[in-house]
C-alpha positions in Angstrom: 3.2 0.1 -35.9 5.6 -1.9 -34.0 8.4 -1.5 -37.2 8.7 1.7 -36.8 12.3 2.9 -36.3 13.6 6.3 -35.7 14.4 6.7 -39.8 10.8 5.7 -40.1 9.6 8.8 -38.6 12.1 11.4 -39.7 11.2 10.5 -43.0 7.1 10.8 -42.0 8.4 14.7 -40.1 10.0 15.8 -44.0 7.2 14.2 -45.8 4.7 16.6 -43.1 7.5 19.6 -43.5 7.0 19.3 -47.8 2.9 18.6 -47.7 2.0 22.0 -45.3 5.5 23.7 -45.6 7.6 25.4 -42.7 5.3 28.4 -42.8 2.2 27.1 -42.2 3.2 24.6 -39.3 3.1 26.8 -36.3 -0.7 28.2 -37.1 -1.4 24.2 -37.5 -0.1 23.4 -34.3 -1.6 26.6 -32.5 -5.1 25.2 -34.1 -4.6 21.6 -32.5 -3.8 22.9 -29.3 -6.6 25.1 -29.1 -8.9 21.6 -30.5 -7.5 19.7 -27.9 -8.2 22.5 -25.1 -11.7 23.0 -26.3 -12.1 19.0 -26.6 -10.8 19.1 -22.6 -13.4 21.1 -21.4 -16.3 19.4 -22.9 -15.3 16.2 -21.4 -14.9 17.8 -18.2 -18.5 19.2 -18.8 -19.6 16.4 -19.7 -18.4 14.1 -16.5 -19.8 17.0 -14.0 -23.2 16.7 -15.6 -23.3 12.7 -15.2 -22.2 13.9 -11.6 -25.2 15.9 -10.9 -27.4 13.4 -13.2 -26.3 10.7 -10.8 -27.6 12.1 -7.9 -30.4 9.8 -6.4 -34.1 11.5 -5.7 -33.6 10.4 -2.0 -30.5 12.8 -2.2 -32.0 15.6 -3.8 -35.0 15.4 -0.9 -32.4 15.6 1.4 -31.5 19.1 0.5 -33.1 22.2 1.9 -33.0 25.2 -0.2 -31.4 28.5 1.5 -34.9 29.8 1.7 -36.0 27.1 4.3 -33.5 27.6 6.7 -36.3 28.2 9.1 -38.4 25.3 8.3 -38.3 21.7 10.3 -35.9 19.3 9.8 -36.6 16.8 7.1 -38.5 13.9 8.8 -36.8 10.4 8.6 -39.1 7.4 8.0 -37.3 4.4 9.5 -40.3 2.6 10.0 -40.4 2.4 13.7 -43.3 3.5 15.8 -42.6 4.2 19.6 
C-alpha cells in the first residue's frame, strides 16, 4: 500500500465509477453510512453492558433500591469490635 500514488487511485475511483455506474453510487453510499451507523451503536451497546457486567457484587450490595428508602443503612463489616 505504500506505492500508491494519486494516479493509482483515480484510476481505482473510474474502475468503481464503470463496475456500479454513476447511478447506483449514491444508494451505495447511503447503504454504507447507514452500516456504519448501525455498526456504531452496537459497539456502544456493547461497551455499556461490559460497564454494568463489570460492576463488582460488593457494589451492587451497596445499592438500595427506591423502595427501601426507609430501611437502615447498609451495615459495614470492618472487622472491629468496640
Amino acid at each position: 500500500m505504500a506505492g500508491l500514488t494519486g494516479w493509482h487511485l483515480l484510476v481505482l475511483v473510474l474502475v468503481i465509477l464503470l463496475l456500479f455506474g454513476a447511478a447506483k453510487l449514491p444508494a451505495l453510499a447511503k447503504s454504507m453510512g447507514q452500516s456504519a451507523r448501525l455498526f456504531k451503536g452496537e459497539m456502544k451497546a456493547m461497551k455499556e453492558d461490559d460497564g454494568k457486567a463489570e460492576q463488582t457484587p460488593a457494589d451492587v450490595a451497596n445499592t438500595t433500591p427506591a423502595s427501601d428508602k426507609g430501611a437502615a443503612a447498609p451495615r459495614s463489616d470492618s472487622g472491629t469490635t468496640t
